[in-house]
MARZA-481059 format. One record per residue (C-alpha): x negated, y negated, z. Coordinates in pm, 1 decimal. Layout:
% MARZA-481059
u, v, w
X, Y, Z
...
***
This chain:
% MARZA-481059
u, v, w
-3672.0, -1101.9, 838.4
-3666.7, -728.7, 925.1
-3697.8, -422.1, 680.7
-3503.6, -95.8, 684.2
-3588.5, 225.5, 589.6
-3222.6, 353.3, 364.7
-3175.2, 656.1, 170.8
-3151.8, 435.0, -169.0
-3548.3, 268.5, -84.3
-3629.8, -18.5, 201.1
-3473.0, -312.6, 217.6
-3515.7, -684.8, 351.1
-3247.8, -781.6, 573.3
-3122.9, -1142.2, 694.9
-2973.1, -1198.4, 1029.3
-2882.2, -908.6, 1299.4
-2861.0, -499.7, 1264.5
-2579.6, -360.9, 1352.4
-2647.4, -13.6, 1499.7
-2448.8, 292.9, 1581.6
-2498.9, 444.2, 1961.3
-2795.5, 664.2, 1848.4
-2985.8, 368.5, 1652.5
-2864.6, 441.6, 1290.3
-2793.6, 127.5, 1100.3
-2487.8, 74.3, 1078.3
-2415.1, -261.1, 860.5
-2662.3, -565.8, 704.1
-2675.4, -827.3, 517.1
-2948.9, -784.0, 258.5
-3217.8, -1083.0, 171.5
-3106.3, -1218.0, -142.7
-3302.8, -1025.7, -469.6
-3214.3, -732.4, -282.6
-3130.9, -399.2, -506.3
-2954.4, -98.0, -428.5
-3059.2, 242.4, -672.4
-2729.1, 436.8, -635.1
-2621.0, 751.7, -846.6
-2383.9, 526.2, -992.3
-2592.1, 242.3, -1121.4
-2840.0, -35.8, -953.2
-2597.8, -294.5, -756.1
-2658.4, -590.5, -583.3
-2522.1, -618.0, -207.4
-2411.2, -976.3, -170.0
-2671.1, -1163.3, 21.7
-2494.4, -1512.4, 117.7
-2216.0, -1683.9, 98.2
-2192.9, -2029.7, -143.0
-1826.4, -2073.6, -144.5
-1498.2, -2095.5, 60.4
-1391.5, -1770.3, -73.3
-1708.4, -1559.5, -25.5
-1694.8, -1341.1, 301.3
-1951.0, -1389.4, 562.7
-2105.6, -1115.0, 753.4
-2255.3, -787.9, 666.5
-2241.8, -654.1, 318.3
-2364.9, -306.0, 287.6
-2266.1, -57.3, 560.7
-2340.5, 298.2, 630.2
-2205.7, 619.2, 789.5
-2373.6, 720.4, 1076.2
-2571.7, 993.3, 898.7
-2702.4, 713.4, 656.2
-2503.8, 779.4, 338.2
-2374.8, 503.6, 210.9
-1982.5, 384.0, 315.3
-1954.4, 24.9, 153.2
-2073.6, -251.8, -38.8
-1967.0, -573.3, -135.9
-2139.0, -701.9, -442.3
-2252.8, -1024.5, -526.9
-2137.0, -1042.2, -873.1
-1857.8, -834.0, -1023.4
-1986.1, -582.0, -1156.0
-1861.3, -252.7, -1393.2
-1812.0, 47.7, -1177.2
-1793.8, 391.7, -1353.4
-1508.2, 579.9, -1155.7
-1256.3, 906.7, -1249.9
-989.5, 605.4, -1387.4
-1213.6, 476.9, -1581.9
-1454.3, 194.6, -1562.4
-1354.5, -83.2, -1363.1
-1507.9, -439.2, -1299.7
-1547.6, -470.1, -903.6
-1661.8, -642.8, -617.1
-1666.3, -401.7, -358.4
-1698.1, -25.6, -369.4
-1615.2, 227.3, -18.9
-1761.3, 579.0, -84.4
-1729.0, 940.1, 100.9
-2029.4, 1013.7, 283.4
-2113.7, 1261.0, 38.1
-2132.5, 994.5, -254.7
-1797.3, 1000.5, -431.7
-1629.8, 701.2, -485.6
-1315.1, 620.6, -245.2
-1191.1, 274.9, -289.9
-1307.3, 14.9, -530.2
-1114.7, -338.0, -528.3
-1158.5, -551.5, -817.5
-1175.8, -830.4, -581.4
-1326.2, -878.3, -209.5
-1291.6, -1259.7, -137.5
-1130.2, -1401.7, 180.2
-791.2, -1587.3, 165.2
-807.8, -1920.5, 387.5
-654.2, -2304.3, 377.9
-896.6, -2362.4, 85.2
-857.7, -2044.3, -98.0
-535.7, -1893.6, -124.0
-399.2, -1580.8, -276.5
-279.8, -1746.7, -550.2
-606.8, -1853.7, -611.8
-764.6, -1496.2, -588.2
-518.4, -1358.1, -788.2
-645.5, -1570.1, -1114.4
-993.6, -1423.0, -1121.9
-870.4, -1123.0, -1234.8
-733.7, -1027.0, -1580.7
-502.7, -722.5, -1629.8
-746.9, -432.0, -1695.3
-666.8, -43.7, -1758.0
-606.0, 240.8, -1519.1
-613.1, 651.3, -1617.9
-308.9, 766.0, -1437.1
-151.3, 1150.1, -1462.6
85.2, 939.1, -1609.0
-130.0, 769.0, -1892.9
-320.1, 445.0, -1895.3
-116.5, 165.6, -1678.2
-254.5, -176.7, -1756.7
-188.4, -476.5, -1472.0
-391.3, -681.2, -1230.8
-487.1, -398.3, -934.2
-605.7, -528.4, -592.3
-774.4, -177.3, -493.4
-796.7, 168.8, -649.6
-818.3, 490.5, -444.7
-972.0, 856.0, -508.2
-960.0, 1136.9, -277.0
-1310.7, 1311.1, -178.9
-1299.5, 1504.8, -511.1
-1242.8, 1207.4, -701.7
-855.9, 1275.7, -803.4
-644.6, 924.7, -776.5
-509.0, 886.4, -489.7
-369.2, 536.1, -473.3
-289.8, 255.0, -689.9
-221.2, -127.4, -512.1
-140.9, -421.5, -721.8
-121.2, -799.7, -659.5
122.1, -946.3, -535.7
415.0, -1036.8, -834.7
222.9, -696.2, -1020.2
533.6, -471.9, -1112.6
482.9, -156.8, -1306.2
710.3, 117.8, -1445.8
637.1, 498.4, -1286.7
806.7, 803.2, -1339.4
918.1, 907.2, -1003.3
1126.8, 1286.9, -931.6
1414.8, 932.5, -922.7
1350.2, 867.0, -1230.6
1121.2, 559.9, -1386.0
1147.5, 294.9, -1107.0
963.2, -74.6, -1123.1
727.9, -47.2, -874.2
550.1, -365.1, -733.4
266.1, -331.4, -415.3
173.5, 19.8, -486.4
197.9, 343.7, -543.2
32.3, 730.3, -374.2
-50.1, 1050.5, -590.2
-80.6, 1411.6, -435.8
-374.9, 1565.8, -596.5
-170.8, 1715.3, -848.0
-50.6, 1398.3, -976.1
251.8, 1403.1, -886.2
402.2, 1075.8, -706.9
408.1, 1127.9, -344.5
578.6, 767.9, -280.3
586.9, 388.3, -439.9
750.7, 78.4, -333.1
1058.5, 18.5, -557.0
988.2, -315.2, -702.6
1368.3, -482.9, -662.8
1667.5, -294.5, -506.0
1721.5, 33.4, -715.9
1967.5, 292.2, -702.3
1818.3, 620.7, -593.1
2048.5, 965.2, -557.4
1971.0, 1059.1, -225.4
2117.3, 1412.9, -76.2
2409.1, 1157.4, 113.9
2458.5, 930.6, -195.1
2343.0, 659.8, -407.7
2124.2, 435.1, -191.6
1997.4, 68.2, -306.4
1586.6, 166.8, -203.1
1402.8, -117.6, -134.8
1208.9, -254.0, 118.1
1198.0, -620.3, 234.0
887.9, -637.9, 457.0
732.8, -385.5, 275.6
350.8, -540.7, 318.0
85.1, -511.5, 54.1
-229.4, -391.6, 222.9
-257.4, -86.2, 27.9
-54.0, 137.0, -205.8
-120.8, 425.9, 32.7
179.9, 450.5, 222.4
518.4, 345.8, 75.2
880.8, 337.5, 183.2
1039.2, 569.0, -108.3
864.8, 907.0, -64.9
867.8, 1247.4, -235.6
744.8, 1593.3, -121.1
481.7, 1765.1, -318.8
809.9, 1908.8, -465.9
982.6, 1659.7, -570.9
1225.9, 1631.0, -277.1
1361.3, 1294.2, -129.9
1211.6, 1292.5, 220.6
1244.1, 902.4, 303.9
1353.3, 575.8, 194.9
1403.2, 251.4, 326.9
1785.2, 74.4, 184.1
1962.0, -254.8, 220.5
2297.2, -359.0, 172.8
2340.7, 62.2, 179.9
2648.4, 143.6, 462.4
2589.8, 527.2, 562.3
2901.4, 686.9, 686.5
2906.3, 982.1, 979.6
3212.1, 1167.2, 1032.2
3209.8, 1412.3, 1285.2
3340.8, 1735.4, 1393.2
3615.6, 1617.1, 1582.5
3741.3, 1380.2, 1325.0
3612.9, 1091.1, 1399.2
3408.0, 799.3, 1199.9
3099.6, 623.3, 1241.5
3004.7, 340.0, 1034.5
2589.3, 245.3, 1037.2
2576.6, -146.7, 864.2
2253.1, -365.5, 768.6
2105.7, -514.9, 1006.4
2053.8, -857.9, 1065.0
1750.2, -1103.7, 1183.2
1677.5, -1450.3, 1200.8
1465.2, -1538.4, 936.2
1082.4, -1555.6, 900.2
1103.5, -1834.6, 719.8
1224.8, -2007.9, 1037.8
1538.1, -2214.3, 872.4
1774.9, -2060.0, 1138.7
1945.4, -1888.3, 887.7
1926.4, -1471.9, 878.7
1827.9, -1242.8, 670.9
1852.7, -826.5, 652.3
1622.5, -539.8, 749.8
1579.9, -251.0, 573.1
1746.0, 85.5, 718.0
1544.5, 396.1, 730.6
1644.0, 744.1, 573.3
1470.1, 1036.4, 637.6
1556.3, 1381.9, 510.8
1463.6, 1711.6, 652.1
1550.3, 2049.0, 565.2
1936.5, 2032.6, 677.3
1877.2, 1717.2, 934.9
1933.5, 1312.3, 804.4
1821.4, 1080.3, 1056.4
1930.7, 715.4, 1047.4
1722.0, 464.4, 1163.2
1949.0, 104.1, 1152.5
1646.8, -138.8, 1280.9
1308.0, -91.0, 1426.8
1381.1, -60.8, 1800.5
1689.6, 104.2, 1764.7
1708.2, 514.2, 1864.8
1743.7, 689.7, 1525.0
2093.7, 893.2, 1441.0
2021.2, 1272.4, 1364.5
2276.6, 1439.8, 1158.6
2331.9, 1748.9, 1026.3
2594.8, 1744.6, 751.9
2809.0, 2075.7, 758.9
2643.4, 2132.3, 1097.4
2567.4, 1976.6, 1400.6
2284.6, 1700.7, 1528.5
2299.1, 1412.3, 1782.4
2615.7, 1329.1, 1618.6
2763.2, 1624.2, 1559.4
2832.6, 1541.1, 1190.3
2984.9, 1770.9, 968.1
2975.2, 1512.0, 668.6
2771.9, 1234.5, 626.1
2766.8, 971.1, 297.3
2679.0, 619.2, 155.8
2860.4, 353.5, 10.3
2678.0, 60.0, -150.4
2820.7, -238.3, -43.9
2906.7, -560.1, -232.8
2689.2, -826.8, -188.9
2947.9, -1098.6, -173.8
2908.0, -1275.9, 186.0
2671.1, -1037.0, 290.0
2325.6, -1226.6, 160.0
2452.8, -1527.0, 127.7
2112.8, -1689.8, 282.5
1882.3, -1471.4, 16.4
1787.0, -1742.5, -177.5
1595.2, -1892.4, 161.9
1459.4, -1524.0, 244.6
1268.3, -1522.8, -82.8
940.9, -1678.3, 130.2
930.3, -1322.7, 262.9
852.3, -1170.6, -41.8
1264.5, -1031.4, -122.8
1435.5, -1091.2, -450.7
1666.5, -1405.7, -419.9
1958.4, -1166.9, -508.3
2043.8, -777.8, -384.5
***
């Protein structure tokens, strides 16, 4: 058993250093009875693991000029941060101190311990917000370097109501803050009609993924202003200069949930100054138009059309292992 030398006092460490090129420590797994004096309280770095749902590995890590970057805790324990106090399991920090991420939860998902499971060890719990308190069950909480929020994520089946510059949307996986407060983007929580500068859109996202809350298909400017979203069952409309018509459709796939049946992928809008771009399916070039100008298209008008969902999902109802709504 070795013993470090860290900015918050020496510690006893289990198992192998890991080291950064020029010898700093880098991560390590603390002996058990192990205590670390931060400016935010005395925690405990987890020091084994008992259970199927405890990570293995290192526990505390460090920046390479020795500040602290992360540690997973071995109890839950109640973390004063700028949203208020919240009962974690892991905290990341800036190198200068401030907190940037804390997640309520830290265990590892496996055949024994699924997400369902982790899910149920946490209760609802509080959240300061530029938009007021929002109480639901939050996978991770994030704060820029000055300790503004930055992020919110939420477990999986978590749906909230924001105000958005598209009004109050449900939002389910997350949702990103400019330092202002204002939203910069969320994940719309079931199909939602959004005014877009085309048309109405249906915004939603069907393989939207929630890792974080950081980055999310329906995004605003620190203005207010539309500048993406991701639509189904949305048909955009180009005509062009010389008269003529261009439909862009869903698209289809077969589905993940391999019963041969398909199901659709989202289509990309993206809105710039006077240009729209198009993007049908991943893969595909994107469509740049310029309505009452020109672009790749040479569009002079370009609009959507929310189509009926009669024959057009019929296999939604099987999709619904991907995480969509059984109905658009």
């Amino acid at each position: 058993m070795e013993t470090i030398v860290t900015r918050f006092g020496r510690l006893r460490v289990e198992g192998p250093i890991e080291r950064y090129p020029d010898g700093a420590v880098r991560a390590v797994l603390p002996a058990p009875g192990s205590v670390l004096q931060t400016p935010l309280g005395a925690f405990t770095p987890r020091y084994g693991s008992e259970d199927e749902r405890k990570k293995t590995g290192a526990s505390l890590e460090f920046h390479g000029d020795g500040s602290l970057r992360s540690v997973m805790l071995e109890e839950r324990t109640t973390v004063p941060t700028p949203a208020g106090p919240i009962l974690a399991e892991q905290i990341l920090f800036y190198p200068h101190g401030a907190i940037r991420r804390v997640f309520p939860l830290c265990g590892r998902t496996s055949a024994y311990w699924s997400e369902e499971d982790e899910a149920r060890l946490v209760d609802p719990f509080p959240v300061a917000t530029s938009q007021g308190v929002i109480t639901a069950r939050f996978m991770g909480i994030g704060f820029d370097a000055v300790g503004r929020l930055k992020s919110l994520t939420l477990f999986p089946g978590e749906i909230v109501d924001l105000a958005t510059p598209a009004g109050r949307l449900p939002v389910r996986i997350g949702a990103a803050f400019y330092p202002d407060g204002a939203v910069r983007s969320v994940e719309p929580g079931r199909p939602t009609r959004v005014h877009t500068p085309v048309g109405v859109v249906l915004a939603y996202d069907p393989d939207a993924t929630g890792v974080t809350g950081d980055v999310n298909s329906l995004e605003f400017d620190q203005t207010g202003r539309l500048v993406r979203a991701a639509t189904v069952r949305t048909l955009v409309t180009i005509r062009a200069q010389d008269g003529s018509k261009r439909e862009v459709r869903p698209a289809f796939r077969e589905s993940l949930c391999g019963n041969a049946r398909t199901e659709p992928v989202a289509m990309w809008l993206t809105f710039e100054k006077a240009v729209v771009t198009v993007l049908r399916r991943p893969g595909e070039p994107g469509i740049a138009c310029c309505p009452g100008g020109t672009g790749t298209t040479g569009a002079v008008d370009v609009q959507t059309t929310i189509l009926p969902p009669e024959g057009l999902f019929s296999s939604m109802g099987a999709a619904a292992c991907t995480g969509a709504p059984t109905a658009f």
